[in-house]
N, C-alpha and C positions, 0 to 999 in steps of 0.2 A: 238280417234286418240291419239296415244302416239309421243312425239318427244323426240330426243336425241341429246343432242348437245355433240361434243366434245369441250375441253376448245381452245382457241384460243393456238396458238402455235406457237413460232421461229424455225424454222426449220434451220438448223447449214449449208444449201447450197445455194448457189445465185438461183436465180429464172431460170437463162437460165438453169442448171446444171437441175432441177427439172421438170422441164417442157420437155427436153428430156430424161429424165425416165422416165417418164411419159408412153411414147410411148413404149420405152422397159421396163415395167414393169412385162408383163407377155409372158411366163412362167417364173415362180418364183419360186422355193424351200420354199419358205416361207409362200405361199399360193398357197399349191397343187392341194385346190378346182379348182383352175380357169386352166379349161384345155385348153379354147382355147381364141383368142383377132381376131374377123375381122371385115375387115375395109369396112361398106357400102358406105360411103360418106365420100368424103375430099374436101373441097372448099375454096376458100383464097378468101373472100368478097372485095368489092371495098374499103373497107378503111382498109387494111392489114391484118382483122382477119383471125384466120384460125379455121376454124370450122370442127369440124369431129364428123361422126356417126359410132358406133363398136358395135357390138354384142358380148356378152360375153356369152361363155359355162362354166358351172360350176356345179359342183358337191354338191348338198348339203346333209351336213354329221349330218342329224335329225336321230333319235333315230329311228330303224327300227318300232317300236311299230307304231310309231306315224306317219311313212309313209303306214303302213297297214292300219291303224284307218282311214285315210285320203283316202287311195288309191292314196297313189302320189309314185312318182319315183323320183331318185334322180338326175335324168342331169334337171338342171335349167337355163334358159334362162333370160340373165341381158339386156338393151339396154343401153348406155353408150354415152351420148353428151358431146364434151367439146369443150369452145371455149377459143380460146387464141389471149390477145392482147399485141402483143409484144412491140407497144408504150407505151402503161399505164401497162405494166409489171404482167398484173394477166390473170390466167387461171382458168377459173369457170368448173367443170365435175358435171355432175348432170345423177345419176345414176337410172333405175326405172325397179322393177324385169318384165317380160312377161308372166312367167310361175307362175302360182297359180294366177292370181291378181284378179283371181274371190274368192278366200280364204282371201286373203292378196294384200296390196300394200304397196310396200316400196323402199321411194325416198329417197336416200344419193342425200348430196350439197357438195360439196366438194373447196373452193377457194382457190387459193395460189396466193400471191402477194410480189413483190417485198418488204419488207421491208425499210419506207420512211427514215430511217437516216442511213442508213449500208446496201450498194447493194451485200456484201456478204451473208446477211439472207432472208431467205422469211418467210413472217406470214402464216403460215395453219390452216383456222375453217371447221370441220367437223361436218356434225349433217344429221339426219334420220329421216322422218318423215314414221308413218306408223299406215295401219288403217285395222285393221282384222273385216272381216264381221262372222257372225255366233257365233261360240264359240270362242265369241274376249278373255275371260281374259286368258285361259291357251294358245292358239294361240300368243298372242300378246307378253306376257311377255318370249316364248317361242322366237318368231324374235326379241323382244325389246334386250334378253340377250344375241343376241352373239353379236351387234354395238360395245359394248365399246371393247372387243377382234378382232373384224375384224379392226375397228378404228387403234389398237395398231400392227397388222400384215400389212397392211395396210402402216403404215410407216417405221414398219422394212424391207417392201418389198424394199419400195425408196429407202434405205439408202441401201441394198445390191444392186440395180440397180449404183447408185451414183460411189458405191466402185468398182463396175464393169467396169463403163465409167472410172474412176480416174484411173485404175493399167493397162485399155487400153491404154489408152494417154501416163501415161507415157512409156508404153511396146514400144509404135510407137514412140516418141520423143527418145528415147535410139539405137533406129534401125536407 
């Protein structure tokens, strides 16, 4: 099993701001793979959480060689849990692929919390855990190398969802 963590991380938006991108995150320009975001399950628990189930289509863009070699295609199927607690201010997403996970599994954690002395920032740790069966070394390092770039797209996506919400509001507050 390899793991990946990303570094822990201040993210420059309050937590409500990020947690509704969250939801409109995809379709994105910035991660074209993800073509589509649906929603199986939404429930708001007895003590305020809201818990959601989405299935994610996506496109993965492996070296044609190596989806020959394999006999794979490239529409891939992600499941995608997130719960959010708007009291204690953090949202846990824990992401795990469907497609290949007889080849491969691989769990992204994903947490973003309120930041405790400044409610304009939220902390964000990212990290991947994943375990290729068969020909793990070239397989693995093969899923292990694109984390730290999806990690990094990943947040570029947020920050154009954020800028998105931010140039609506003010469009609607000027109207």
């Amino acid at each position: 099993m390899r793991q990946t963590s990303g570094a822990l991380a201040k993210g420059i938006h309050p937590w409500e701001k990020i947690t509704q991108a969250m939801w409109l995150k995809y379709p994105n320009p910035i991660l074209p793979n993800v073509l589509a975001a649906d929603v199986l399950k939404r429930q708001v628990t007895n003590d305020g959480k809201l818990i959601s189930h989405r299935v994610l289509s996506t496109e993965w863009l492996a070296s044609q060689w190596i989806m020959k070699l394999f006999g794979l295609t490239n529409r891939c199927y992600v499941t995608e849990h997130t719960e959010i607690d708007p009291r204690k201010k953090v949202m846990k997403v824990l992401s795990r692929n469907v497609t290949y996970n007889s080849l491969c599994q691989v769990e992204e954690i994903a947490t973003y919390q309120q930041h405790p002395k400044d409610e304009n920032l939220t902390l964000v740790t990212q990290e991947a855990r994943i375990v290729v069966y068969g020909i793990s070394g070239l397989f693995e390092n093969l899923v292990a190398g694109t984390f730290p770039d999806n990690v990094a797209k990943g947040r570029q996506a947020m920050e154009h969802v954020v800028a998105s919400i931010a140039s609506t509001t003010a469009d609607a507050e000027l109207s």
